[in-house]
C-alpha positions as CSV (number, residue, x, y, z in Angstrom):
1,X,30.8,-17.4,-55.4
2,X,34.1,-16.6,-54.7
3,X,36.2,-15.1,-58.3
4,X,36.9,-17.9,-60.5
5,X,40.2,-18.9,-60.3
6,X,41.7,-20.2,-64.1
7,X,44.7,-21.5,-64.6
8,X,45.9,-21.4,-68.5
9,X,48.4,-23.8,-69.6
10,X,49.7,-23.2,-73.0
11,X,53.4,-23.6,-74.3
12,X,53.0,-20.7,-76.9
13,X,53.5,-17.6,-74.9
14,X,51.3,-16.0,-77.4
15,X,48.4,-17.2,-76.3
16,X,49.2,-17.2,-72.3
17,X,49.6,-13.8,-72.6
18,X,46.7,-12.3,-74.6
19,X,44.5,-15.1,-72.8
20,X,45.8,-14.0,-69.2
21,X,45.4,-10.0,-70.6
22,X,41.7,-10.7,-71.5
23,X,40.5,-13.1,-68.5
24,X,42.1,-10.4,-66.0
25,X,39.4,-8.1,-67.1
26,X,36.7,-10.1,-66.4
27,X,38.0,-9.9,-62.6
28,X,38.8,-13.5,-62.9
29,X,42.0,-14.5,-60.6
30,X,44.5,-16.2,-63.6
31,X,47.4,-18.2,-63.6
32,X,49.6,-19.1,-66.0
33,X,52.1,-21.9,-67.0
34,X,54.3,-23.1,-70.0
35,X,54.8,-26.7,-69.2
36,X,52.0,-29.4,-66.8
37,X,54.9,-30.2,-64.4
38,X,54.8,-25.6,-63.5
39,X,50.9,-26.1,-63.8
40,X,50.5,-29.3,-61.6
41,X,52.9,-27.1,-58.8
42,X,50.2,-24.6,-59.2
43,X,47.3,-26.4,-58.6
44,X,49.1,-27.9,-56.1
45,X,48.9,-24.3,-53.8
46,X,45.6,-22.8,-55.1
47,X,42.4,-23.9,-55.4
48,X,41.8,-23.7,-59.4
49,X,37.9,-24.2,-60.8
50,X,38.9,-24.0,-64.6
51,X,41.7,-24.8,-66.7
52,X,42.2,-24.1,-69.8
53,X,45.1,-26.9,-71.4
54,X,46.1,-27.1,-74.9
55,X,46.3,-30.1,-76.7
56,X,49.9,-30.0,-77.5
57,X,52.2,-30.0,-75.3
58,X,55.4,-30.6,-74.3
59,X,56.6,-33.2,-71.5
60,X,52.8,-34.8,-72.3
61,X,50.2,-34.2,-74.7
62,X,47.2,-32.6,-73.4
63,X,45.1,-35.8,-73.1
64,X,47.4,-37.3,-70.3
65,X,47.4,-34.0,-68.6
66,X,44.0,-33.8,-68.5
67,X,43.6,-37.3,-66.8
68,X,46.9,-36.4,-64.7
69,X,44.7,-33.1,-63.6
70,X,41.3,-34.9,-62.8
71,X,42.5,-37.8,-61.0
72,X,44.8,-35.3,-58.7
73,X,42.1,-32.6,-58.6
74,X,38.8,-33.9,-59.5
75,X,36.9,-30.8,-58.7
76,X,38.9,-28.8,-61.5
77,X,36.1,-28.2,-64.4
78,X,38.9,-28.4,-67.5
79,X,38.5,-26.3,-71.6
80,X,40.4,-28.3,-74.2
81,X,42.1,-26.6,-76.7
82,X,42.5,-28.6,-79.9
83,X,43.9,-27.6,-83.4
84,X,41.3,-27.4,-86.3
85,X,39.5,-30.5,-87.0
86,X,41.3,-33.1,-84.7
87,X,37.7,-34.4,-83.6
88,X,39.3,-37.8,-82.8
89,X,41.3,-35.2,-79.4
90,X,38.1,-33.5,-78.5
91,X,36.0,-36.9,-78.0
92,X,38.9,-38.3,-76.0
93,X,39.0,-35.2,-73.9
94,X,35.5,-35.4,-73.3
95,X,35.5,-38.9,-72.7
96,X,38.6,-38.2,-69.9
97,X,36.0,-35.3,-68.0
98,X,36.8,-32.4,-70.2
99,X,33.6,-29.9,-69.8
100,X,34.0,-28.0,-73.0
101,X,36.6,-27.4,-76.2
102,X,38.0,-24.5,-78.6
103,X,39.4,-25.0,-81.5
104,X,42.1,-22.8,-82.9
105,X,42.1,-20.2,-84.3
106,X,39.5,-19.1,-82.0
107,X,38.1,-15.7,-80.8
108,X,38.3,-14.4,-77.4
109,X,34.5,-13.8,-76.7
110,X,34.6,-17.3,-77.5
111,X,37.4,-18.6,-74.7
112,X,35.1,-16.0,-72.9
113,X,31.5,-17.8,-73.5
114,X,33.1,-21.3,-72.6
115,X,34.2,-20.2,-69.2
116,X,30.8,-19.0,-69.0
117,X,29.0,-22.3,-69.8
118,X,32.0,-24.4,-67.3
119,X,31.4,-21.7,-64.6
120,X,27.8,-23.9,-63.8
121,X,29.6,-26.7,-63.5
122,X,31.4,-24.6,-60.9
123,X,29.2,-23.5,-59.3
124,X,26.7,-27.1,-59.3
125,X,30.1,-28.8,-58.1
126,X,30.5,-26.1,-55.4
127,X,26.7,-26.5,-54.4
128,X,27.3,-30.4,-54.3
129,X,30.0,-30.1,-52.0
130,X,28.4,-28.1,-49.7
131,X,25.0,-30.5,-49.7
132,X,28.1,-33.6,-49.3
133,X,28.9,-31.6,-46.3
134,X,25.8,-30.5,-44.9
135,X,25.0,-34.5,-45.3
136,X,28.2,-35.3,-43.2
137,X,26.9,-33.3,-40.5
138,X,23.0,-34.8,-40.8
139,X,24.8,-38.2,-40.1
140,X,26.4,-37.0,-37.4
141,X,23.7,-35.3,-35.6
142,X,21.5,-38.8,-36.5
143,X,24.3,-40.7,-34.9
144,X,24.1,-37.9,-31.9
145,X,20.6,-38.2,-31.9
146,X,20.7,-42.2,-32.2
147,X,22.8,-41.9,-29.0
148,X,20.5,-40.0,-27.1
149,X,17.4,-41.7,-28.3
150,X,18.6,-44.7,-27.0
151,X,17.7,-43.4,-23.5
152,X,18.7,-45.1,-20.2
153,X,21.1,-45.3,-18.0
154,X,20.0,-48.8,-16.8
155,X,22.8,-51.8,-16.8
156,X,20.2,-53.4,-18.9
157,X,20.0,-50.5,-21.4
158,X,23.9,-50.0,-21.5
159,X,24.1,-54.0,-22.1
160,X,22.0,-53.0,-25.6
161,X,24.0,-49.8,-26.5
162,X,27.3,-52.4,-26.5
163,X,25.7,-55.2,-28.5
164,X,24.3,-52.2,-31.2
165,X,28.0,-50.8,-31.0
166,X,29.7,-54.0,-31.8
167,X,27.2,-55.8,-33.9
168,X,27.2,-52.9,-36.4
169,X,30.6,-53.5,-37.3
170,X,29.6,-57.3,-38.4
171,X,28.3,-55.7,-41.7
172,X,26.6,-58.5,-43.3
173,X,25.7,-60.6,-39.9
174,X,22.2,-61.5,-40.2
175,X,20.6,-59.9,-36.2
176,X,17.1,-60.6,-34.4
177,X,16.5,-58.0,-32.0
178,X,13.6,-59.2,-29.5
179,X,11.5,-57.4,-27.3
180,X,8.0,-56.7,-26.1
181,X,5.7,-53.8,-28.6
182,X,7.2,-50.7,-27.7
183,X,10.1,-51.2,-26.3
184,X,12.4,-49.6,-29.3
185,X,13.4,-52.6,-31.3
186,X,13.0,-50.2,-34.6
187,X,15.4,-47.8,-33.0
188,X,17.6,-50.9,-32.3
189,X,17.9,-51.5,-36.1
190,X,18.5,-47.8,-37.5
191,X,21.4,-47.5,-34.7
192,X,22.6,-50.6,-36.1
193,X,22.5,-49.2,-39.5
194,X,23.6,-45.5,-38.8
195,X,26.7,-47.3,-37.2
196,X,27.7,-49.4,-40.1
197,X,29.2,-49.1,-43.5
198,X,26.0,-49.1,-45.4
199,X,25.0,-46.4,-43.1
200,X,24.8,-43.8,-46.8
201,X,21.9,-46.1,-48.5
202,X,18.4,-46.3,-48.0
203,X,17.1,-48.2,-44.9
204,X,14.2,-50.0,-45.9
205,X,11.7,-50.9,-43.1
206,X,8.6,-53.2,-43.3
207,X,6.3,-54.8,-40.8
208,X,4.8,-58.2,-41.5
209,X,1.7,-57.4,-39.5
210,X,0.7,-54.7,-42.3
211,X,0.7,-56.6,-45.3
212,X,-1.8,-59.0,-46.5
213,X,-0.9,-62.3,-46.9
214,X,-1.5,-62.5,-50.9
215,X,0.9,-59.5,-51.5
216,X,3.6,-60.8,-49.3
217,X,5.4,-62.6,-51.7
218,X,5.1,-59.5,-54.4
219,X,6.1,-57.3,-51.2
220,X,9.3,-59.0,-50.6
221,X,9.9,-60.1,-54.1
222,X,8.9,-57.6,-56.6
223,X,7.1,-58.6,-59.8
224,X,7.1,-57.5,-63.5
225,X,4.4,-56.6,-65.6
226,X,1.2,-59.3,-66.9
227,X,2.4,-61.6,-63.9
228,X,-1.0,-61.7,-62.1
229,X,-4.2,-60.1,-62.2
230,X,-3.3,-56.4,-61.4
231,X,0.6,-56.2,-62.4
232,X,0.1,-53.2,-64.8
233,X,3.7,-52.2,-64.6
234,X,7.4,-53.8,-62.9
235,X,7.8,-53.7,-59.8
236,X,10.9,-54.2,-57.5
237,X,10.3,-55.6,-54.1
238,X,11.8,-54.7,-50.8
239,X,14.9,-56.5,-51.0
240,X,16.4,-54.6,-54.4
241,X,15.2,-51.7,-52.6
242,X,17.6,-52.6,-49.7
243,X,20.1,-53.8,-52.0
244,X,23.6,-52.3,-50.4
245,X,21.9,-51.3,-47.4
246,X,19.5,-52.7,-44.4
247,X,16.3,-54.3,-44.7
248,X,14.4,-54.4,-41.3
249,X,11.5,-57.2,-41.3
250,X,9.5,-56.4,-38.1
251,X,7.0,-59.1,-36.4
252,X,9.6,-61.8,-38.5
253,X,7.1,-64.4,-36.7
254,X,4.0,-63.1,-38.7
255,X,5.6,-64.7,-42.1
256,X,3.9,-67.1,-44.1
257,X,5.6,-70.9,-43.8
258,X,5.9,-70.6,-47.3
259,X,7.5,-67.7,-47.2
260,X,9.9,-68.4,-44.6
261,X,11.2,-71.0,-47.1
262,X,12.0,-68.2,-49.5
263,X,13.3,-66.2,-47.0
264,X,16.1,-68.8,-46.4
265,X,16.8,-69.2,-49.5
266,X,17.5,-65.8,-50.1
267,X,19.7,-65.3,-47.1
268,X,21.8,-68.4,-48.4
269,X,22.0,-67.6,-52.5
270,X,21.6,-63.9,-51.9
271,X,19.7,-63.7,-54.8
272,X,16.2,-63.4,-55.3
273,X,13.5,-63.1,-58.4
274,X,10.4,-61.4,-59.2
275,X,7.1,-62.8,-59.6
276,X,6.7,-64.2,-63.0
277,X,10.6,-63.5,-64.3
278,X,12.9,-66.2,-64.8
279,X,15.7,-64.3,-64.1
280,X,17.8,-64.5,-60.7
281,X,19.2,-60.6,-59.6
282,X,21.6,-60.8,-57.2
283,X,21.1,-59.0,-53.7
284,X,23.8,-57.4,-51.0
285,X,21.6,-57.3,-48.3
286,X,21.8,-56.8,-44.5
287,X,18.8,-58.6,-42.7
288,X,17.7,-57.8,-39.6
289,X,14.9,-58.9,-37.8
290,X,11.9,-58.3,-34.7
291,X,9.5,-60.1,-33.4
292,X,7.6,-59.8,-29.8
293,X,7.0,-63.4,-29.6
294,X,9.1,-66.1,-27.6
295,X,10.4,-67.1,-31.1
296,X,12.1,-70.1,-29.7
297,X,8.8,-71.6,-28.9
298,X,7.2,-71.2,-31.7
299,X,9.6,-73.0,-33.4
300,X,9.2,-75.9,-30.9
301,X,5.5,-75.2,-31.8
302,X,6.1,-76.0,-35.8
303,X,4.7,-72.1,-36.3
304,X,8.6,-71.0,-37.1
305,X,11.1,-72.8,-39.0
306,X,14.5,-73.8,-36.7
307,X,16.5,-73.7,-39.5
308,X,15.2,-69.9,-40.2
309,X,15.4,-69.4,-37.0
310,X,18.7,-70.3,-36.5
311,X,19.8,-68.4,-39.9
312,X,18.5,-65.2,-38.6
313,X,20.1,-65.3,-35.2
314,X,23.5,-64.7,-35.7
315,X,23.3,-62.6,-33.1
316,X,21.0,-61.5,-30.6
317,X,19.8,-58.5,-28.9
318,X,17.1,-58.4,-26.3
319,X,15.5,-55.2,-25.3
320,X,13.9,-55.7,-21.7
321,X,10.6,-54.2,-21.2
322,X,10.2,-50.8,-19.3
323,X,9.3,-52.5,-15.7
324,X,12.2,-54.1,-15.6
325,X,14.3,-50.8,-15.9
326,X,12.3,-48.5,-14.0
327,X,15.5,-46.3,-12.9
328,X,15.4,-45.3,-17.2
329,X,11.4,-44.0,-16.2
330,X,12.1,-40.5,-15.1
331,X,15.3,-39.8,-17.5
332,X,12.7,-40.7,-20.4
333,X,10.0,-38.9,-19.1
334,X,12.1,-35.7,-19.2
335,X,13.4,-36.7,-22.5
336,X,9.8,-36.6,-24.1
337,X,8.8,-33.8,-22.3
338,X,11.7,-31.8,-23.6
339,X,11.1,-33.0,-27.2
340,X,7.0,-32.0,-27.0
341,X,7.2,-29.1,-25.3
342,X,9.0,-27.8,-28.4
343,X,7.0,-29.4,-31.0
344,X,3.7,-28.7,-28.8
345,X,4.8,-25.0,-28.1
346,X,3.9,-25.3,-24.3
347,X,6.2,-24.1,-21.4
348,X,7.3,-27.0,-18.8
349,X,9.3,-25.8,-15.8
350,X,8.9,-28.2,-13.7
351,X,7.9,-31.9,-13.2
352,X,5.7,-32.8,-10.0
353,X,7.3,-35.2,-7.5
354,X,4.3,-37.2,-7.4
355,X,4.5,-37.8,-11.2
356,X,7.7,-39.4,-11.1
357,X,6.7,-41.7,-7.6
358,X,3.2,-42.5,-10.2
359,X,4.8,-43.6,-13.2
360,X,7.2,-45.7,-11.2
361,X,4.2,-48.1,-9.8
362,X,2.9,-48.0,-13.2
363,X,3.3,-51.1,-14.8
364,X,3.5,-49.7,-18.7
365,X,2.3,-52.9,-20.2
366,X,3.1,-50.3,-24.0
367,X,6.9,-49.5,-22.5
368,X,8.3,-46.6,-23.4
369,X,6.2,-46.1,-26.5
370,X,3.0,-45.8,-24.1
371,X,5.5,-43.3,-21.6
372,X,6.1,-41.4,-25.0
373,X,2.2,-41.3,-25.8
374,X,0.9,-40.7,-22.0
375,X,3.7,-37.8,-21.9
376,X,2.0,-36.1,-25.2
377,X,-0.9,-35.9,-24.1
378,X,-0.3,-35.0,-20.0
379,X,1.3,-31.9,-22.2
380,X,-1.9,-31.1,-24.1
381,X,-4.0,-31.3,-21.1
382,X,-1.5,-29.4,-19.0
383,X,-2.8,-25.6,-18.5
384,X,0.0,-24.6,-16.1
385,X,3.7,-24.9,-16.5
386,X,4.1,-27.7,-13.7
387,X,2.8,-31.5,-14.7
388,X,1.0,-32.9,-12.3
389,X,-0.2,-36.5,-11.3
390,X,-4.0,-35.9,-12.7
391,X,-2.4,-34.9,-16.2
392,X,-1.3,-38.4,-16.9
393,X,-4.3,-40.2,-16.0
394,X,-3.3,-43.5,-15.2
395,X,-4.8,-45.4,-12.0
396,X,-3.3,-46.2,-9.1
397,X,-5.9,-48.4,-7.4
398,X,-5.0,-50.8,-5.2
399,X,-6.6,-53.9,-6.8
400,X,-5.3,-57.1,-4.8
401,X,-8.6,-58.7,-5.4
402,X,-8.1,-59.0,-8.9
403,X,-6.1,-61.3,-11.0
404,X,-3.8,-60.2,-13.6
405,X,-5.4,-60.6,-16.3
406,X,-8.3,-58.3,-14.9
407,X,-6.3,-55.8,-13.3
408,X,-4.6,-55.3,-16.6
409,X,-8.4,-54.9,-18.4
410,X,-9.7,-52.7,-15.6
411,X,-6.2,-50.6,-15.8
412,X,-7.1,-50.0,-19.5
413,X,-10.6,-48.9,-19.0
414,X,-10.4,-46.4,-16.4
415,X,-7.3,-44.8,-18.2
416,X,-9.6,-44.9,-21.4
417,X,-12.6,-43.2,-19.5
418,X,-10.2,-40.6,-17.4
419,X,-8.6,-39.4,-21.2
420,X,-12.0,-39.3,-22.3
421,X,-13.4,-36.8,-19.6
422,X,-9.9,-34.8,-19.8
423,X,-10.5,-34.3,-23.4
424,X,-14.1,-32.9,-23.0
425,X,-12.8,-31.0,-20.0
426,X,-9.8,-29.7,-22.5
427,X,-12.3,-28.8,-24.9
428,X,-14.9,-27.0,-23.0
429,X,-17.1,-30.3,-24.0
430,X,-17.0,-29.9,-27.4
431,X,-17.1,-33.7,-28.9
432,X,-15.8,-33.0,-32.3
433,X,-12.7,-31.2,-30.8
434,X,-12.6,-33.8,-27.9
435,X,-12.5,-36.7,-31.0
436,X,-10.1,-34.6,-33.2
437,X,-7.5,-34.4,-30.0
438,X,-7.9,-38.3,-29.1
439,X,-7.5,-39.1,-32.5
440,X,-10.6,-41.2,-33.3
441,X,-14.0,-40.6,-35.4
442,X,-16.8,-38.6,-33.5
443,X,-19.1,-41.9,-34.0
444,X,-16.3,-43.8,-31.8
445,X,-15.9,-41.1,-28.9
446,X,-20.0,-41.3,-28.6
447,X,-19.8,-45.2,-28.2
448,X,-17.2,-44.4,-25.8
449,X,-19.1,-42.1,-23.9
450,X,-22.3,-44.3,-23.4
451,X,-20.2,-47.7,-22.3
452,X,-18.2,-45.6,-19.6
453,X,-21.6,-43.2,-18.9
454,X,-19.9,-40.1,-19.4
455,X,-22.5,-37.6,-19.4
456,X,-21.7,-33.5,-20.2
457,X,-23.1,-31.2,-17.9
């Protein structure tokens, strides 16, 4: 660090003198003052770390200077000087911030060895700031990154990026964010929450799909110890985890009934209490909510209470599925590309014009998490630096004699069964490498192989 700049303030000239004398030595930058109202200017123009302040002073007694001096310049790390045995000044002064205290008559090595011991507080305070600062400029890159991730230029796309905008500023607004799987509705909340004021705490997420139905209410709730067969130990649940910040509940529709009760309740009393406790903690919660399901209905279907319904819809934001955007296909496409080539360590120049007229008769039943996926992997398979049609395997067979329903199914398959052969053909035919890059169990890719009668040659 930078020298430590000390500021001594002393009304005995005494003791600014041979104290200034003996600091200077150490090559530390000192400063001196007789009265708090010359040593306040001072601190006013330079960036002190320590100061040393006698207990006795004149104008005010060294206890209100020291408050006067931490509530002005809370970074300053402050030594008390106190005469012999006034214990009742020196627990004050440390109960007011004061790091560390000399009585007189003291030694120099002493004022020496306490500026010593302060100088980590320095230098912890000085390495605090900087991590306060680097985190400033994380959120903003998040918030830059939020931006960009939100890709599309799409009237339908800009339509979200103004609801996530305005909504955010509605900080304790309960918001359902709807939406097909895949289309970003996780996204949707974190911009939400990056944008607000809780945007500093921890955003909890949790999807209702991946808990089991006996742990939910433990999940949600927390529990403490002996409550039910397993509780070794307390446990808080995911709302005191969000407590001052955002809890996400994704697939809201997959909640028990019962549980849905509890879930208004704690949106109205914003409390909530563990398993097995009789004791109510209060909760400062922002909810916000996802489902893929025409919510609506299934409350007209008795699967979703109205009144929960109704609780968690404050407002609404709908994210429209990738086919209904396509003009946001080849912006995204480039997007991911970008982002894997780097994290893939391949070299893209250039995109093929028949990938981008392929993709846009594609109907991406996954959105833009199955663009993201396809993209990956069109990378992996790539061996030269253009992409090409063949890389992303997806069909384009004309199949007007189908209906829908089969289209969709035969779609599936024959992407399934061209990844396959690509991944044998990317791996010289070697099945466990071939399983390792798909991502599933040797067993699985064999089963594969014999349903679509892929045979290596």
């Amino acid at each position: 660090m930078d020298k430590l700049k000390i500021l001594v303030l002393d009304d005995e000239k005494r003791y600014r003198d041979t104290l200034k004398e003996y600091l200077s030595d150490f090559e530390y930058e000192v400063y001196s003052a007789e009265l708090p109202s010359v040593a306040f200017k001072i601190a006013d123009k330079i960036n002190i770390d320590i100061a040393i302040i006698d207990i006795r002073m004149p104008e005010m007694d060294g206890i209100a200077v020291l408050k006067k001096l931490k509530d002005q310049f809370p970074n300053i790390e402050v030594i008390m000087i106190t005469g012999h045995g006034d214990m009742n000044s020196v627990i004050e002064a440390l109960r007011h911030g004061a790091s560390d205290y000399l009585t007189k008559p003291f030694r120099l090595p002493e004022i020496q060895a306490a500026i010593r011991r302060t100088k980590r507080f320095v230098e912890l305070q000085n390495r605090f700031n900087s991590l306060q600062n680097q985190f400033s400029l994380i959120s903003t890159e998040l918030k830059e990154k939020f931006g960009s991730e939100i890709i599309g230029n799409s009237p339908e796309i800009i339509k979200v990026k103004e609801l996530i905008c305005r909504f955010a500023k509605t900080d304790n607004s309960a918001i359902l964010i709807t939406g097909e799987s895949g289309t970003g509705k996780e996204l949707v909340a974190r911009g939400i929450h990056l944008l607000s004021s809780r945007k500093h705490n921890y955003f909890c997420a949790v999807n209702c799909n991946a808990v089991p139905e006996n742990l939910f209410e433990s999940e949600f709730f927390g529990h403490i110890k002996g409550s039910f067969t397993g509780a070794k130990e307390d446990r808080i649940g995911w709302f005191e985890q969000a407590n001052k910040s955002t809890l996400f509940i994704d697939e809201i529709g997959e909640l028990p009934n019962h549980l849905q009760v509890k879930l208004l309740r704690v949106l109205d009393d914003k409390k909530i209490r563990r398993i097995g406790s009789n004791k109510d903690i209060p909760i400062d919660v922002r909810i916000i909510t996802a489902t893929n399901k025409d919510i609506e209905l299934e409350t007209k279907k008795g699967n979703f209470r109205n009144d929960l319904y109704h609780r968690l819809n404050t407002f609404m934001i709908n994210i429209p599925p990738l086919r209904e955007r396509k003009e946001d296909i080849p912006i995204l496409l480039e997007y991911f590309v970008s982002i894997f080539s780097q994290s893939i360590g391949k070299r893209c120049l250039s995109i093929s014009p028949e990938v981008y007229a392929r993709l846009n008769s594609y109907p991406f039943t996954g959105n833009v998490r199955e663009l993201k996926n396809i993209t990956e992997r069109a990378l992996i398979l790539c061996d030269s630096t253009t992409l090409l049609p063949e890389h992303f395997m997806i069909s384009d067979i004309n199949k007007t004699t189908q209906t829908e329903p089969e289209r969709r199914i035969f779609d599936l398959e024959q992407i399934e069964k061209n990844t396959i052969i690509s991944a044998l053909k990317a791996t010289n035919n070697n099945k466990t490498h071939a399983a390792k890059l798909l991502n599933i169990s040797w067993q699985l890719l064999h089963r594969k192989m014999r349903k679509f009668k892929i045979e290596i040659k």
